[in-house]
Every structure is written in C-alpha cells, then in structure tokens.
N, C-alpha and C positions, 0 to 999 in steps of 0.2 A: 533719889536723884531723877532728874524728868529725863525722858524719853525723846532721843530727837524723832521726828516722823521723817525720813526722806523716802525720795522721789524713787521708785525700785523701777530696774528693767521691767516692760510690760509685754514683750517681744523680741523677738532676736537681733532685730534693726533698730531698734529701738535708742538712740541717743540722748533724744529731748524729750519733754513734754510740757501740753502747755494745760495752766489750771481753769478748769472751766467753769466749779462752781465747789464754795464750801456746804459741805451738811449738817456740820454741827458749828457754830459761831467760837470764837474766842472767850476764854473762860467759861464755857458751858462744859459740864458731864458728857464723857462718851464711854460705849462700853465696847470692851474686846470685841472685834469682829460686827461693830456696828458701823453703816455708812457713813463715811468721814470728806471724802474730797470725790469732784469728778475730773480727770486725767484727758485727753486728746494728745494720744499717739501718734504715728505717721500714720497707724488705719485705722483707727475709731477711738470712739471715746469708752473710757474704762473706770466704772466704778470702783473704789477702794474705799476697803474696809479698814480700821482701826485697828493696827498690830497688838496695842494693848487697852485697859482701862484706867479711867482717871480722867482730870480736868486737859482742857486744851487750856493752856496756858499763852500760850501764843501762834499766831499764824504767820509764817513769813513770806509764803508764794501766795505772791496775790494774783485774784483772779486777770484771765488772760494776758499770763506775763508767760514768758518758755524759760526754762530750769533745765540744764542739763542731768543727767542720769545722776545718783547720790548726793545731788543737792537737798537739805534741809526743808524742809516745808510746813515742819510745824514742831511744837514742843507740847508733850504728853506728860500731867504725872498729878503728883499732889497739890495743893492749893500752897503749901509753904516750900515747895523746892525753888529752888533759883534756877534762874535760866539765863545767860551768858548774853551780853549785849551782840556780841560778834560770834558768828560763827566760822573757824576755818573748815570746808567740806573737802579740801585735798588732800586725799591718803596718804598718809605715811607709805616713803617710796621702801618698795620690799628689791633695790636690786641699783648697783651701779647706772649712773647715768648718761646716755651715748651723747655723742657728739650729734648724731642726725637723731631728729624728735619722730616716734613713734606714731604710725598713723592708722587708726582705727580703720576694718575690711570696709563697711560702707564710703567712707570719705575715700580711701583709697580707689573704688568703682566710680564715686562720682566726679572725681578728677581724673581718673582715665578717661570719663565719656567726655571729658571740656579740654583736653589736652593739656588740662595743669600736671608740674611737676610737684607733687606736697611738698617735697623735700626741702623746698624753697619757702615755705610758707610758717607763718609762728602760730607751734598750738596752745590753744587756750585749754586744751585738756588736760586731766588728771598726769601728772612726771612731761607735761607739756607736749601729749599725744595731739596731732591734729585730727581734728573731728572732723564731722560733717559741715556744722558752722563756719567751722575755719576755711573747708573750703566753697561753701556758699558766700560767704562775702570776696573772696579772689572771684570766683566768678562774677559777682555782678560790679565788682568793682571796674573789669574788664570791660563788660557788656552793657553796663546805663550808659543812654544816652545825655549828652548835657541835656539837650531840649525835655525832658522829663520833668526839670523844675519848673521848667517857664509853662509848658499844661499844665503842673499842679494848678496851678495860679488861676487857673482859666475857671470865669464862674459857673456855674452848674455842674459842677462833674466833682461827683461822691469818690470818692478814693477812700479801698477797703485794703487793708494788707494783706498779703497770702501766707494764709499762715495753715497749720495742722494737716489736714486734709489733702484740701486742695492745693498748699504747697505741693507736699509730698505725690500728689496724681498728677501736678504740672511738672515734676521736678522728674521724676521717673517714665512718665509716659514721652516726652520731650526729648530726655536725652538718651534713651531705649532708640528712637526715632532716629537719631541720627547716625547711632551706629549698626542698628539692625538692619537689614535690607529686607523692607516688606513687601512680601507677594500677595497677593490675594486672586481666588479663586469664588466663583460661585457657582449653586446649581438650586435651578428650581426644583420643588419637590410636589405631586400630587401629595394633598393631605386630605381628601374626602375621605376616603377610608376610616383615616385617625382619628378625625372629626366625627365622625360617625359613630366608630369603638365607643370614645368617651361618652358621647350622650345618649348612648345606649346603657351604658351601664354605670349612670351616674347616680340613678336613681338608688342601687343594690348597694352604692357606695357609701351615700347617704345613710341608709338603712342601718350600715354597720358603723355608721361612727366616724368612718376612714376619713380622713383628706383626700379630698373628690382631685385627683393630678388637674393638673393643667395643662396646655399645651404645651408649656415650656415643660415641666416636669416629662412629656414625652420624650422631648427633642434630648431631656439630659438624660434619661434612659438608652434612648437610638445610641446619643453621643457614647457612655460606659462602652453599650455592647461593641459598637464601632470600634475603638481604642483597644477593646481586648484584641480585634484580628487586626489592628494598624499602631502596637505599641509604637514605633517612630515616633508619632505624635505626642505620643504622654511622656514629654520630654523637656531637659530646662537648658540652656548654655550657661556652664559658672565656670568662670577661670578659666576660660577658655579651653573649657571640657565638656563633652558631651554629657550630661544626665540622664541615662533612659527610665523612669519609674515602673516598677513592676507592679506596685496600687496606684490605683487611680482614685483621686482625691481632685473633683470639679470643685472650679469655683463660679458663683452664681452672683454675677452683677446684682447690686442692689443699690436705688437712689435712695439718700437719705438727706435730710436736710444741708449737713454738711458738704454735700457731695457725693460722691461713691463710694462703697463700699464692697467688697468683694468676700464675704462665708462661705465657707466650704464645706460641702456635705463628704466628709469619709467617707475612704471605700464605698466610693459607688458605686465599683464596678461589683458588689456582691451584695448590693442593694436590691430589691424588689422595684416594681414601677410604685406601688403604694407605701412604701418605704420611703422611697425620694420625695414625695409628697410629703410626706410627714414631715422629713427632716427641714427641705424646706419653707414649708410653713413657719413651721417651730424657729428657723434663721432669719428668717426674711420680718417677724414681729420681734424679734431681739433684738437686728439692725435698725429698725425704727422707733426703737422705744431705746436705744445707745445702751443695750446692755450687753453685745458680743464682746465674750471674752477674749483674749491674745492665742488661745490655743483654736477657737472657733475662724480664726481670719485664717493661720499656718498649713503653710504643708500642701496649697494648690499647686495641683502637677496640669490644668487644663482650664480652659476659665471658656463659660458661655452668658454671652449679653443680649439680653434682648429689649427689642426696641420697638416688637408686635404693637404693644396696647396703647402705646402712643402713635398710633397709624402708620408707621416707616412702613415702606416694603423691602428696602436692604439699605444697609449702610456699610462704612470699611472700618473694622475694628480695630485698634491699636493694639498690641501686644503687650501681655502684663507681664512683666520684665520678675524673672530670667526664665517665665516657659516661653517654648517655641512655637507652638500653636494658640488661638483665639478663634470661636467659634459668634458669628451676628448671627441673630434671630430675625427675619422679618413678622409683618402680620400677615394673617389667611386672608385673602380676599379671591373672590368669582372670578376667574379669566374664563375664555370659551378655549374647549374644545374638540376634536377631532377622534371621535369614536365610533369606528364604520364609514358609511356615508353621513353621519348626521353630527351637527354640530351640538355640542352639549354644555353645562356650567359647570364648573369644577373648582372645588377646592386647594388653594396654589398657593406656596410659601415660598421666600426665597433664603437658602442658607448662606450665607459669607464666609471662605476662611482666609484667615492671615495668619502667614507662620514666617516665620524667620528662617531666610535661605542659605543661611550658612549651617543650619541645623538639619534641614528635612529640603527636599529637590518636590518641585511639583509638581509630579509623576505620581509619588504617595499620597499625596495632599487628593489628586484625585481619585482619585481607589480609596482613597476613606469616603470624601464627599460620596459617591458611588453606593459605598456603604450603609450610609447615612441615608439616601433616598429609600435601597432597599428596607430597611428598617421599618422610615416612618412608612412608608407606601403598602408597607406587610404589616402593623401595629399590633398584628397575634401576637410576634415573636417578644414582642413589649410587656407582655403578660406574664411569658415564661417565670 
C-alpha cells in the first residue's frame, strides 16, 4: 500500500508550510532518507528527506502553494499500488465535540495582539480548531482598504504576495509593536582597543585554523558575558509571565535572500570568543545556502543585529517577540578625540538597545549598556 508523504511540524509554531521546490519528480525512485521536497516555515526554509523508499507516485502540494500542518503532499510506494483520487487529511476526532471551536496557542496570541475575539470566528482546522489562517483573514478582512483594488490596477506596479518569511517577520515584528512599549537606549563605545586585539592576533588565528572573530563575534562575546552580571535581560514575556533564562542562547541576525533570518548559537554564555566564531560561521553559511534546521532557529533567549558592514552607525531595533531585550550593532568608524591636551582619532561604535518596558525599567538596561562598554573597551577580558 503506498505511503502518504505529509507535511510534519517543522517547529513549534509551525502551522503552515509552503512548498518551495520538488527533488525527485513524480514517478521517479526515491530512497529512504533521500532529499525529497524544500519546505518554507514561518523561519526558514527546511530540507526534507524521504520517510521511506519506493516510486513517488504522486505529487499533490504543489510548488508555492501553503498546506497546513498534516496535510498530504505526496504518495510513496510501489509502481502497482493504488493511490486514492481524494484525500480526507482530517483526523479522526479522539474526544467529544464543544460547542465553542478550539483555538490553537499561536492564533490565540495573534488575535490577542489585533483585538479579535477567535471565539467568533469558524475554524478551518483539524475537530474545527481555529488557526493562524483563520485569524489572519479576520484581520485583513477588517483592515484592507477598498482603494487597494483600484492601485492594483495601476500600471507599473509589480504586486508580490507576503508570504513565508517575510509574512511571518511583518506579522510578528508589527503586532509585537503595538503592544510592547519600546524604549531604546544607546551608548557609544571606544573600540580601538578591540580593533587592535583582533588584528593583532589574527595572524596566530589564521595559523591555527580557527575562525579569525569578527567584530561582531566580539560584541556577542561582551553581550554573553554582560547578561551573565545583568540576567534581567536574558529574558522572554509569555502569557503574561515573566521568563528569566538561566542559559543564554543569542540569536544572530542574518539576511538571506528571503529576508531575515535569526540562528542561534547555544549556550553562549560558556562559549569561548573562538567558539562563537566558529559557531557562527558554521550558522551564518547554512542560513545562506537554506539549510538551518528548526532546532538551529529555537530557543533565542537575546538576539543581536548588526548593520556595521552596511555603513549604518546606529539604528532602533525591533524586538524579536517574546524576548525582552534586542541588541543594534553599528559600524566602527574615526571620530576625534580628547586625550590630554591633544586631540586624537579613535575608534567609535555605537550600541542600541531595545527592550520591552513592561519587562525590564531602564535603569538595568543601562548598567548593562555600561557593561558592555567595559567589555569591549577592556577586550582581554574577551579572551578569557
């Protein structure tokens, strides 16, 4: 009997997904654990291998269409098994059916942030649980303007849908926004020191092999050691409960074709500065080549973005929804000054934070910044 292939959770928020591209064609050989389909998650896209072996017999999610979680997506088996014109993919219900329809934890958050009630709304999920979807169309059902059809119409103007990605980072970073209250703080930092460490001993780095850090890899070492004397920060808001994390799990902006993406280097905070390096390396060419796994994205308790090597000298970070703190990088660039009587050129960065005020007061926020100057301005301690 053939093998349905469906769509398996890729994450813990995970709903939907949409198909990005087939590996092996219909009626071709595939073998156990050989690449079969490419997946686009709400945060990246996820290769999948082939649960079993045998002929692909059929394909039913076609490329760039979105499939909710256990939906069917392909038929695996023999060349003479039959495969069903129709597929029903809703589970046999294991339990009495209520009267009010079940509303999955994400849907239930992003109708909090829009002031829908789900409870009013019909789910198109599994025993008729309202999803995400379900209330993604209440909201824009709410929120389109009529005048949107008549610019359709307007010539020259390319109209892309939002989908995967960049839904998911408009949909999150947007409604994070309206109910967090962001503060942001900043502080310049002398980085001549830092700058100096490294290209001092980049060469010895080289030598051995290592991943030569970066600047940013410093700034995510300063950040670790920071957080270890200002836990506060290595913090999430869920359900309207504080989170304080006792490992510190950064996560490290990364632009990727589709948009952003955010890898987490574990346990940083018991990471080495040539460690972090490493790790990041190792994350930052995964993210660009769409091979980070779902466990590779989870479990950021602090996220740092930087926007140095695109010339920025600061910008204001948005908050990556449910931690409390975000950390902007600027770039290094020469300001003058004041050492003695004599003016001097110095290497200058500027740090950003944004944290969410109903988590953390900005009192803390500075006594880490604080932190953080000492750090990079001392960069021995970076070695430790």
């Amino acid at each position: 009997m053939a093998t349905q292939f469906r769509l398996a959770a890729l994450g813990h928020t995970m709903e939907t997904g949409r198909v990005v591209e087939w590996h092996v064609a219909e009626g071709k050989p595939v073998e156990e654990g050989q690449l079969l389909v490419s997946i686009e998650t709400d945060k990246t896209v996820v290769e999948v291998n082939s649960p079993v072996g045998g002929t692909v017999l059929r394909i039913v999610g076609t490329v760039d269409e979105e499939y909710p979680v256990g939906a069917t997506l392909a038929w695996i088996g023999k060349d003479d098994d039959d495969v069903p014109d129709q597929v029903d993919d809703t589970p046999s219900p294991t339990h009495e059916p209520t009267s009010t329809p079940r509303v999955t934890p994400v849907a239930e958050r992003l109708a909090e942030r829009h002031g829908i009630d789900p409870s009013g709304l019909t789910g198109t999920g599994p025993d008729g649980r309202v999803t995400k979807d379900d209330v993604r169309r209440a909201i824009e059902a709410d929120t389109t303007p009529e005048a949107a059809t008549d610019r359709a119409d307007l010539p020259g103007v390319e109209i892309s849908p939002l989908v995967g990605i960049r839904r998911t980072t408009a949909e999150r970073l947007s409604s994070n926004w309206s109910v967090a209250p962001h503060v942001t703080e900043g502080i310049e930092i002398d980085a001549t020191a830092m700058a100096t460490l490294r290209e001092n001993n980049k060469k010895a780095w080289q030598e051995t092999d290592a991943a030569v850090p970066s600047i940013n890899d410093f700034v995510l070492k300063a950040t670790a050691n920071a957080l270890q004397s200002h836990p506060q920060l290595n913090a999430a808001l869920i359900d309207n409960a504080i989170h304080q994390y006792l490992d510190i799990h950064l996560g490290v902006a990364v632009e990727v074709d589709a948009g952003l993406v955010v890898p987490v280097v574990h346990d940083t905070g018991s990471l080495s500065l040539l460690e972090i390096a490493a790790a990041v390396k190792r994350l930052g060419g995964r993210a660009q080549s769409g091979q980070l796994t779902p466990e590779e994205l989870d479990r950021a308790t602090f996220t740092v973005t930087n926007l140095g090597h695109l010339g920025i000298d600061w910008f204001t970070p948005v908050l990556n929804p449910p931690q409390c703190a975000i950390l902007g990088v600027g770039r290094i660039r020469k300001t003058p000054a004041v050492e003695g009587d004599s003016i001097v050129a110095r290497d200058t960065m500027t740090l950003v934070l944004t944290f969410d005020h109903r988590v953390i007061d900005g009192a803390p926020c500075a006594r880490f910044l604080a932190e953080l100057r000492h750090q990079i301005e001392n960069p021995e301690l970076l070695l430790a």
